[in-house]
Biotite code that builds the C-alpha atoms (Angstrom):
import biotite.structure as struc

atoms = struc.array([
    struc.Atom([0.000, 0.000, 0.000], chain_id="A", res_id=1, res_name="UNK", atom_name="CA", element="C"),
    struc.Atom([1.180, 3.518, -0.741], chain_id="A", res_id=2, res_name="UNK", atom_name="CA", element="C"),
    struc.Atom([0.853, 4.822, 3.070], chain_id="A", res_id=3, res_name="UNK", atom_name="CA", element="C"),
    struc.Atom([2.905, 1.754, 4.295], chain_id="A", res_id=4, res_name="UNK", atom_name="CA", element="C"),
    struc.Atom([5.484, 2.532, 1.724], chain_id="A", res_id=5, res_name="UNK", atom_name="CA", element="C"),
    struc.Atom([5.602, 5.997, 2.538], chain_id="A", res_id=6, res_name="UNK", atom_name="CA", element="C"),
    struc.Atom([6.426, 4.764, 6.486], chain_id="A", res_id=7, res_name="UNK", atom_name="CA", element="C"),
    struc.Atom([8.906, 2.392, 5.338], chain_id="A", res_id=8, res_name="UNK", atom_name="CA", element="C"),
    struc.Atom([10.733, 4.790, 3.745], chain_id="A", res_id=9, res_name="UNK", atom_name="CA", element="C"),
    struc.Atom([10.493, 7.712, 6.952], chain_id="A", res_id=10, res_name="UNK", atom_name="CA", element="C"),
    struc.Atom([11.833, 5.066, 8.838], chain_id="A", res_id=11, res_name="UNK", atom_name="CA", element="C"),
    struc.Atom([15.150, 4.272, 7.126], chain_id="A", res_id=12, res_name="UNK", atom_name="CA", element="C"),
    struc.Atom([15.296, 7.740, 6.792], chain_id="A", res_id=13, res_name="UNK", atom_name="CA", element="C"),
    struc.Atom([14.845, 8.166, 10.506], chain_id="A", res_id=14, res_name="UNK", atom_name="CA", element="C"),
    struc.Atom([17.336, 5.641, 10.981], chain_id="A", res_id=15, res_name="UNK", atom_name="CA", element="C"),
    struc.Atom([19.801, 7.238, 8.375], chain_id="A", res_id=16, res_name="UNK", atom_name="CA", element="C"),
    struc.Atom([20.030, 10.158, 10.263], chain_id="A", res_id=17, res_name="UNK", atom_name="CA", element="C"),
    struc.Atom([20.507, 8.344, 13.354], chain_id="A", res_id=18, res_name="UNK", atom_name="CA", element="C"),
    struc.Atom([23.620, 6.686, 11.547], chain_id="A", res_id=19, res_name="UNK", atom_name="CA", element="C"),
    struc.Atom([24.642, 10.236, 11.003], chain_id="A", res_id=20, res_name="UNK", atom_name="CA", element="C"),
    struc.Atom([24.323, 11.308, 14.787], chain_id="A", res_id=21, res_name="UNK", atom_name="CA", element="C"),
    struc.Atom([25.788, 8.292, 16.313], chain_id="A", res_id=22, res_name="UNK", atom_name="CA", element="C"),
    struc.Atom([29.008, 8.573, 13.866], chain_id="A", res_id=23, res_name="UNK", atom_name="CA", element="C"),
    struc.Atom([29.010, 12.348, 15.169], chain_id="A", res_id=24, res_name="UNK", atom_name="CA", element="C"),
    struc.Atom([28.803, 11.112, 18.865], chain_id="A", res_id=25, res_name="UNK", atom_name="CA", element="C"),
    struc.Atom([31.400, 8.708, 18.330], chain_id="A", res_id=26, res_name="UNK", atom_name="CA", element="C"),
    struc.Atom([33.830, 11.832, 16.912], chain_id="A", res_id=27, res_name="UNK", atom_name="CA", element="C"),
    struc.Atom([33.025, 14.040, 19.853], chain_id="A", res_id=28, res_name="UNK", atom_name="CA", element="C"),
    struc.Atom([33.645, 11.110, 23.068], chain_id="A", res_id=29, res_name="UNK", atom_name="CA", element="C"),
    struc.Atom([37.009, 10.405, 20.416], chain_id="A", res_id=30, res_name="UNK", atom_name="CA", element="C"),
    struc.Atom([37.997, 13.773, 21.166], chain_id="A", res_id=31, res_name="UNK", atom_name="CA", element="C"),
    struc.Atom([36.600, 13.433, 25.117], chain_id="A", res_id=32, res_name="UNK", atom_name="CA", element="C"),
    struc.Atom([38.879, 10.213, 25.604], chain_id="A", res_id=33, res_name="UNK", atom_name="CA", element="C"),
    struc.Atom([41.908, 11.942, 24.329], chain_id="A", res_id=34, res_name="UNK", atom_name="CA", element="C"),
    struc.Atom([41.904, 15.016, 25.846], chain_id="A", res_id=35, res_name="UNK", atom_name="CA", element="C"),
    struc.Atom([41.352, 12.496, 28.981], chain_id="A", res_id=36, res_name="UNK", atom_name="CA", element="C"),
    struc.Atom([44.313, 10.529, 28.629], chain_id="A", res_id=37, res_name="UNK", atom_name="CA", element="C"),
    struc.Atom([47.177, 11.692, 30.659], chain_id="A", res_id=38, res_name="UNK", atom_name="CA", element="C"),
    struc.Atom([50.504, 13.166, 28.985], chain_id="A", res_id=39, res_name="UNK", atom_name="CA", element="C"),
    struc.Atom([53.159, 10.609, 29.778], chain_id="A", res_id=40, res_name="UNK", atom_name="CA", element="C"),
    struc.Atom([51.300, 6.744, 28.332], chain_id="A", res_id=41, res_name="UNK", atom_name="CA", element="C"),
    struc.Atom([53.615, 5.011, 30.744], chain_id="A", res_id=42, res_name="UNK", atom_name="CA", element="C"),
    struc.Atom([51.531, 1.834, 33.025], chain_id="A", res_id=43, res_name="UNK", atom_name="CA", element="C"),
    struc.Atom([51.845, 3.776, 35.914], chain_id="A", res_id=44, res_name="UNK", atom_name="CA", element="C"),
    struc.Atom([50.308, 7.528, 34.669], chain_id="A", res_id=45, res_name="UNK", atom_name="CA", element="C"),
    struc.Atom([47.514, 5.229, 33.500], chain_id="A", res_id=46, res_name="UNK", atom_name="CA", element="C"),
    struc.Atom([46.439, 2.840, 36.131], chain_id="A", res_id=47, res_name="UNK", atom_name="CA", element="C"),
    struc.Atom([46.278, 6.073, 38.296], chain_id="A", res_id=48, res_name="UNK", atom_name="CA", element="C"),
    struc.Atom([47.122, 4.789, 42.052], chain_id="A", res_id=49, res_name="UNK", atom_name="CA", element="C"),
    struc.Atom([45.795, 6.313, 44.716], chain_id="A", res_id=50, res_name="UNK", atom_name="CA", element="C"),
    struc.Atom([46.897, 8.015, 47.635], chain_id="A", res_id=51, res_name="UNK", atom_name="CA", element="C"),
    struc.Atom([47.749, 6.420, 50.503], chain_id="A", res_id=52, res_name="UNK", atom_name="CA", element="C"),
    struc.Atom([46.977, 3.357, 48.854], chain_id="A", res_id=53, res_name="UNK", atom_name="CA", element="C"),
    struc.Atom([48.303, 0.457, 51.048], chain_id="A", res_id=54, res_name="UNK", atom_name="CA", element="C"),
    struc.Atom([46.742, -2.564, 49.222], chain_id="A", res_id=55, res_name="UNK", atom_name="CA", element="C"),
    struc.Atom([48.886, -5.444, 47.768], chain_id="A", res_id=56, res_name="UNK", atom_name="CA", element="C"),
    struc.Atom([52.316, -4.839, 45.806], chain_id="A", res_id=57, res_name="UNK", atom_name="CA", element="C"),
    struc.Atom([51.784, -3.162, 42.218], chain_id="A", res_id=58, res_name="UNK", atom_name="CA", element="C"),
    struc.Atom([53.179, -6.714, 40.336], chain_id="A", res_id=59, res_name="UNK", atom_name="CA", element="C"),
    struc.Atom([50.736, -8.969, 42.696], chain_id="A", res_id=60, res_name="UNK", atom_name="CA", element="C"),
    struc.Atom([48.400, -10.786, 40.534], chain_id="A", res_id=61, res_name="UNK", atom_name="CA", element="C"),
    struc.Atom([45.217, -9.859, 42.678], chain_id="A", res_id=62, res_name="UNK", atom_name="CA", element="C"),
    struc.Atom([45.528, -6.183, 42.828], chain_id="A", res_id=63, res_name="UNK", atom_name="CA", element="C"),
    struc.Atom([45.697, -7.121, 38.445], chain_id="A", res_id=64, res_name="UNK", atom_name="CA", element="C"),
    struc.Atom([42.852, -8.920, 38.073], chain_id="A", res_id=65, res_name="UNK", atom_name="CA", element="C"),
    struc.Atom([40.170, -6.812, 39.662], chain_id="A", res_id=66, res_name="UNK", atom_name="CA", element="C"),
    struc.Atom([41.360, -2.740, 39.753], chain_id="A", res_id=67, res_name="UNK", atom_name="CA", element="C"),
    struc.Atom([38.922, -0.697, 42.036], chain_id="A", res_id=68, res_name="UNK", atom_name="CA", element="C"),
    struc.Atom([38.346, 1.831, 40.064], chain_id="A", res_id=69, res_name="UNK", atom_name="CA", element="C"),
    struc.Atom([38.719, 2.540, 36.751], chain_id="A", res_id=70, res_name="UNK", atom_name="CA", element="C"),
    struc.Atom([40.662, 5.482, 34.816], chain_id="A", res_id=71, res_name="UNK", atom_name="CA", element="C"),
    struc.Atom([38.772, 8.886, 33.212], chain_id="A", res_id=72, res_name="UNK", atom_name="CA", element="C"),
    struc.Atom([40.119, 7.233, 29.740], chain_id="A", res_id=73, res_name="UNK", atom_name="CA", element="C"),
    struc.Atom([38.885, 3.783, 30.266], chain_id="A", res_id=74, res_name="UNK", atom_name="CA", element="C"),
    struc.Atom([34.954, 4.710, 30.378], chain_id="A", res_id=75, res_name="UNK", atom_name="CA", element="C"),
    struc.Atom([35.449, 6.960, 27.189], chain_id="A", res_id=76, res_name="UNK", atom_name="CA", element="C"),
    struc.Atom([36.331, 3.796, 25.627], chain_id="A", res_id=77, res_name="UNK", atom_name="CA", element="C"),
    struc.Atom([33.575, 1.823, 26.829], chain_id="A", res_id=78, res_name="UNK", atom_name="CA", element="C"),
    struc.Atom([31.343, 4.395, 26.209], chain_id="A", res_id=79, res_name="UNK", atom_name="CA", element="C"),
    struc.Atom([32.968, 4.818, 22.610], chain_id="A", res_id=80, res_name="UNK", atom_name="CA", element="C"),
    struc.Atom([32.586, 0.771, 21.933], chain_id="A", res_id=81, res_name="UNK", atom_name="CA", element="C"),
    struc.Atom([28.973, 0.602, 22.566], chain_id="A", res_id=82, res_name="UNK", atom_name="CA", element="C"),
    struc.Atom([28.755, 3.897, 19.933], chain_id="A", res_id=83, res_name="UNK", atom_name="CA", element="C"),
    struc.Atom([30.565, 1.981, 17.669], chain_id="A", res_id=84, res_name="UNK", atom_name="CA", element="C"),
    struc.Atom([28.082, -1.341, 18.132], chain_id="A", res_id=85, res_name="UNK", atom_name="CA", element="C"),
    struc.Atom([24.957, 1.027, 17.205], chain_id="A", res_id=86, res_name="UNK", atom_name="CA", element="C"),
    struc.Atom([26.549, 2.790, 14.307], chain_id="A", res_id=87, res_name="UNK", atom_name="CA", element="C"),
    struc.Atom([27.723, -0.922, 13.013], chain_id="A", res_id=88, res_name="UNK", atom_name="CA", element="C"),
    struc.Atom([23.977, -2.080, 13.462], chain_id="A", res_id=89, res_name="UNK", atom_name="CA", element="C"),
    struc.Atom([22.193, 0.707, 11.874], chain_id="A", res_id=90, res_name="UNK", atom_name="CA", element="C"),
    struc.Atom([24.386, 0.589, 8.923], chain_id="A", res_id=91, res_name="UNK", atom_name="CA", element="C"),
    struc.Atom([23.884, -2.705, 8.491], chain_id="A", res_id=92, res_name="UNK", atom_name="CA", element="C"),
    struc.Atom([19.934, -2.242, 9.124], chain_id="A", res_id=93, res_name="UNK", atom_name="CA", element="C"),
    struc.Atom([20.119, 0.764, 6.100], chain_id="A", res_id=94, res_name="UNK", atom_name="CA", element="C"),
    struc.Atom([22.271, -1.296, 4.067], chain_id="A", res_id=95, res_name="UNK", atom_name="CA", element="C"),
    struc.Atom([19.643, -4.771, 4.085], chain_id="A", res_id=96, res_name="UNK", atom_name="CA", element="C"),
    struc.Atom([16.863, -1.980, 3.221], chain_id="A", res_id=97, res_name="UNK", atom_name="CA", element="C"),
    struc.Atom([18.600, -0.576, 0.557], chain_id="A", res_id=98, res_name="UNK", atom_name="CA", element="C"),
    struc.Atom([19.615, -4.408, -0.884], chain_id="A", res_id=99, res_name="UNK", atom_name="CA", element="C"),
    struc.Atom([15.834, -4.304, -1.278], chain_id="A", res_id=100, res_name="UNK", atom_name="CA", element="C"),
    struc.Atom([16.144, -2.752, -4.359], chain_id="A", res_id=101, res_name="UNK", atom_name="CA", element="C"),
    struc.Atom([13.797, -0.568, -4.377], chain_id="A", res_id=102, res_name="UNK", atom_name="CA", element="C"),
    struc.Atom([14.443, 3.521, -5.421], chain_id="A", res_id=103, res_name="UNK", atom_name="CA", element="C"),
    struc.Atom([12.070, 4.492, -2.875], chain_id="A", res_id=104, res_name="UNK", atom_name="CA", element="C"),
    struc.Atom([14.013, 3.258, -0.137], chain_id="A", res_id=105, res_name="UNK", atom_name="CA", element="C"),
    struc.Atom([17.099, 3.952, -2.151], chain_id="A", res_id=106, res_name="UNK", atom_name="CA", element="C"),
    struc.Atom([16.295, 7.614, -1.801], chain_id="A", res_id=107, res_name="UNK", atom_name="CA", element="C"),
    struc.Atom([14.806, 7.531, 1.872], chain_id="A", res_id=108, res_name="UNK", atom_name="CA", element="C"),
    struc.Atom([18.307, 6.097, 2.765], chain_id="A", res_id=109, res_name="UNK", atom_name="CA", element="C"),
    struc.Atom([20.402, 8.716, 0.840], chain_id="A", res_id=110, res_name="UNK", atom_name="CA", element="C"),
    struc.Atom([18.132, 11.791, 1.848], chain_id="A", res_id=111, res_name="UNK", atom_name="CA", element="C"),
    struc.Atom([18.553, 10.527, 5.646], chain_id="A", res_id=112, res_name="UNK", atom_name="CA", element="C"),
    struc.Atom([22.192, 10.847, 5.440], chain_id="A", res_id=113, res_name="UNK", atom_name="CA", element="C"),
    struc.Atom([22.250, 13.870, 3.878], chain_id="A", res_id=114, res_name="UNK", atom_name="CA", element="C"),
    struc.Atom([20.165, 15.185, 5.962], chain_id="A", res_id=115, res_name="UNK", atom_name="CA", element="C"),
    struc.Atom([22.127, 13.717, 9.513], chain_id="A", res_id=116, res_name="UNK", atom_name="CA", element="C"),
    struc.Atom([25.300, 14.991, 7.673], chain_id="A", res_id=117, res_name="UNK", atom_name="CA", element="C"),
    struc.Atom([23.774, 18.670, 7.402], chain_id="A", res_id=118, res_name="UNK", atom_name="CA", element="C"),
    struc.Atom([22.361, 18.722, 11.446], chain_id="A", res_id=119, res_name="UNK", atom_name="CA", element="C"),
])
């Protein structure tokens, strides 16, 4: 039917420009992370100890295998992986639409990322 045509192709639109926005997140928590990561990339400017820390020896194995808390850096990362899991799975969501073959949804998809390139 032409009106569920017409949703089909707002909705890869929609999700074309969502493609767009998450890409754009992804740049900006990029630029977060490294303005978060500290100056000198040696293991001990990153693992951050604290003060007055009087837990096991740096080289033990259990103060290794579970840190406390993590580094600034380290959730930009996570935070930067799960962007990079919904920009992989809308792309690949546009792309099986567009293997459809069909100009309508063609053009939905291209007009979507114009359109989240331009915001």
């Amino acid at each position: 039917s032409p009106a569920g045509m017409a949703l089909l192709v707002l909705v890869i639109l929609l999700l074309s420009v969502l493609y767009e926005a998450v890409k754009m997140g992804k740049a900006v928590l990029l630029r977060r992370a490294l303005l978060a990561l500290p100056r000198s990339l040696s293991q001990e400017a990153l693992t951050e100890p604290q003060e007055g820390d009087s837990g096991p020896a740096q080289g033990s194995p259990s103060s290794m295998a579970f840190p406390i808390s993590f580094p600034r850096w380290f959730w930009f990362h996570v935070g930067q992986t799960l962007f990079h899991v919904v920009q992989v799975v809308l792309g690949y969501m546009v792309m099986l639409a567009v293997m459809s073959y069909n100009a309508w949804i063609f053009l939905g998809a291209i007009a979507g990322s114009t359109l989240g390139y331009f915001m």
